[in-house]
N, C-alpha and C positions, 0 to 999 in steps of 0.2 A: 625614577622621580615621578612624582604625582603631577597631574594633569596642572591643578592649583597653582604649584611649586613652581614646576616650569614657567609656565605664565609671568610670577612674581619675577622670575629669574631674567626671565626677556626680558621684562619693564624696567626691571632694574638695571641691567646693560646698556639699556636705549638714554635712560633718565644720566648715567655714568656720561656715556659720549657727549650727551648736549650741554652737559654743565663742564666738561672739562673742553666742551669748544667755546663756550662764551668765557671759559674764563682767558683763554688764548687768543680771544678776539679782542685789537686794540679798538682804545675811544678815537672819538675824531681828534682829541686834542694831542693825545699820542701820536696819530698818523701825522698832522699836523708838522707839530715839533721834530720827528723823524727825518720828516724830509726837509725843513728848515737846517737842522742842524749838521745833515749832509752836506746842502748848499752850500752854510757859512762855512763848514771845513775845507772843502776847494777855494773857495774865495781867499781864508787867509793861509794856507799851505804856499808858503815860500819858496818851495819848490816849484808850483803850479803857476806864482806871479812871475814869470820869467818870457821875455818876449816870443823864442822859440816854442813855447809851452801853451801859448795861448788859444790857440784852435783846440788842443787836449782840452783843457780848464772850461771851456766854452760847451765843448761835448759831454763832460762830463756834469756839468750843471744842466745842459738841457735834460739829459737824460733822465737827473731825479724829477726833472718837471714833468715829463713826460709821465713816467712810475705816480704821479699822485692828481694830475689834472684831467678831467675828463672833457676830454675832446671834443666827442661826438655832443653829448650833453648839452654843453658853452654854446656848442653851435648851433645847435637847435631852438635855444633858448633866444639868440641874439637875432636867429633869423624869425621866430616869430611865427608869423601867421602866413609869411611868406616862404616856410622851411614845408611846409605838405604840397609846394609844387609845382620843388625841385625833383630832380629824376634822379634814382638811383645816382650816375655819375658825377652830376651838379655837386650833392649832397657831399659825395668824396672832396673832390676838388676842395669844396667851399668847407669842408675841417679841416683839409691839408692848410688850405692858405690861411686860415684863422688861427690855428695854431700856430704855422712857422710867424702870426703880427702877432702874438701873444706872449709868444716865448723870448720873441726879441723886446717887446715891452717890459715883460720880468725881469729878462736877465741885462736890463740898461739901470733897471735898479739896484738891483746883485752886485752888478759892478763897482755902484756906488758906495757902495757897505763897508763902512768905517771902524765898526765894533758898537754900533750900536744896540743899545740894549735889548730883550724881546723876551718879555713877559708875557706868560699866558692867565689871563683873565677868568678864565670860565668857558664852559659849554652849555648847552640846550639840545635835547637829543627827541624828534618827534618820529617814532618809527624807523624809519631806513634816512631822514634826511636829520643834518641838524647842523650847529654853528658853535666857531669856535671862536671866541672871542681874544683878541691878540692885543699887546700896549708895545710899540717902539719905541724906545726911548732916547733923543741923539742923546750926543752927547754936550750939547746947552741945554740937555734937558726938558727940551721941546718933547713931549708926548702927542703919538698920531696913531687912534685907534685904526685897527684893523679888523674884522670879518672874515674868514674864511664859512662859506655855506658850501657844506658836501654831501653826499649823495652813499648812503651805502651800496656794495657792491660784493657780495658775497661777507668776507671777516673782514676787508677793508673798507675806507673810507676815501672818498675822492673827491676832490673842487671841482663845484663847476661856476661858482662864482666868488669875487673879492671884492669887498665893498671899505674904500679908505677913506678914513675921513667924512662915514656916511653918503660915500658915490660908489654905488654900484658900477660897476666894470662892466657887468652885459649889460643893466640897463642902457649905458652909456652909447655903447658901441650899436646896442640895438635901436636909438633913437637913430646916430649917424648913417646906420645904414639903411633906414626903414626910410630917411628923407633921401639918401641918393637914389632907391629903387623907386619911389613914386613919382620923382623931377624928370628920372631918367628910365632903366631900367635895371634889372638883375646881372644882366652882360654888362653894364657898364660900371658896376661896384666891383663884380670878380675881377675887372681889366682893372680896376685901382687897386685892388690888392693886390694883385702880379707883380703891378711895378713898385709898390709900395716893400714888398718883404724881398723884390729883388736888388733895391736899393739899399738893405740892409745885411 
């Protein structure tokens, strides 16, 4: 094969893999909807609402949270200006404890989940980050936009924020804890969230 030819040959190989990896790579609203429609399947499985089942049901919903929320991300974003200085260990600690108040916030909603409706809106997609727009619908009808903003991450897509109702969820948390570290200190916010997701 000629010098030319080969060349063509590589470029065309190369140009094959990257179009048949974008086309295997989901949108955010696919990642999204994926792990929502996991969720709502434990939540209404009959078998899973059953008093002995309920640690299972519990585990298995943290777990899709886990699979699509980004941890480290949330927490850095909520800690702010005061996350470059914490120390390597702080840094674990304080996504361990922000996850285990997160997940128990999620999944106090999850619980709540009736068969309400959940329409996907639309996306906006700017490089590696973008937003998926969500509509819940109860069932009077009452419509409460949702937000998800995620973060690519290789082919997938990940939260690191949810904003309901136009309230950001880190903003929030990052006002709360940005006034208990200036009143008080950083050791005294991680001791509330100890006892806070131990009592949960």
């Amino acid at each position: 094969m000629k010098r030319g030819n080969l060349l063509r040959a590589v470029v065309f190989f190369f140009l094959i893999i990257v179009i048949s990896a974008q086309a295997f790579a989901e949108s955010p609203t696919e990642s999204i909807r994926e792990t929502t429609d996991k969720i709502i399947a434990f939540v209404a499985d009959p078998a899973l609402n059953v008093p002995d089942r309920a640690g299972e049901r519990k585990r298995l919903i943290r777990q899709a949270v886990d699979e699509r929320f980004d941890w480290v991300e949330m927490a850095r974003r909520t800690l702010a200006r005061h996350w470059a200085r914490r120390t390597d260990e702080e840094r674990k600690e304080f996504i361990a404890l922000f996850g285990r108040l997160l997940e128990t916030t999620y999944l106090d909603k999850v619980d709540g989940y009736s068969g309400e409706e959940v329409l996907y809106e639309g996306e906006s997609v700017d490089e590696v980050y973008g937003v998926v727009k969500v509509k819940i619908v109860t069932k009077n009808e009452t419509e409460i936009p949702v937000e998800y903003r995620v973060k690519k991450r290789g082919d997938d897509w990940f939260v690191y924020d949810i904003s309901i109702e136009g309230v950001s969820l880190i903003n929030n948390y990052r006002t709360q804890f940005n006034s208990i570290i200036v009143r008080s200190s950083y050791e005294n916010l991680v001791k509330k969230l100890r006892v806070k997701v131990e009592e949960d």
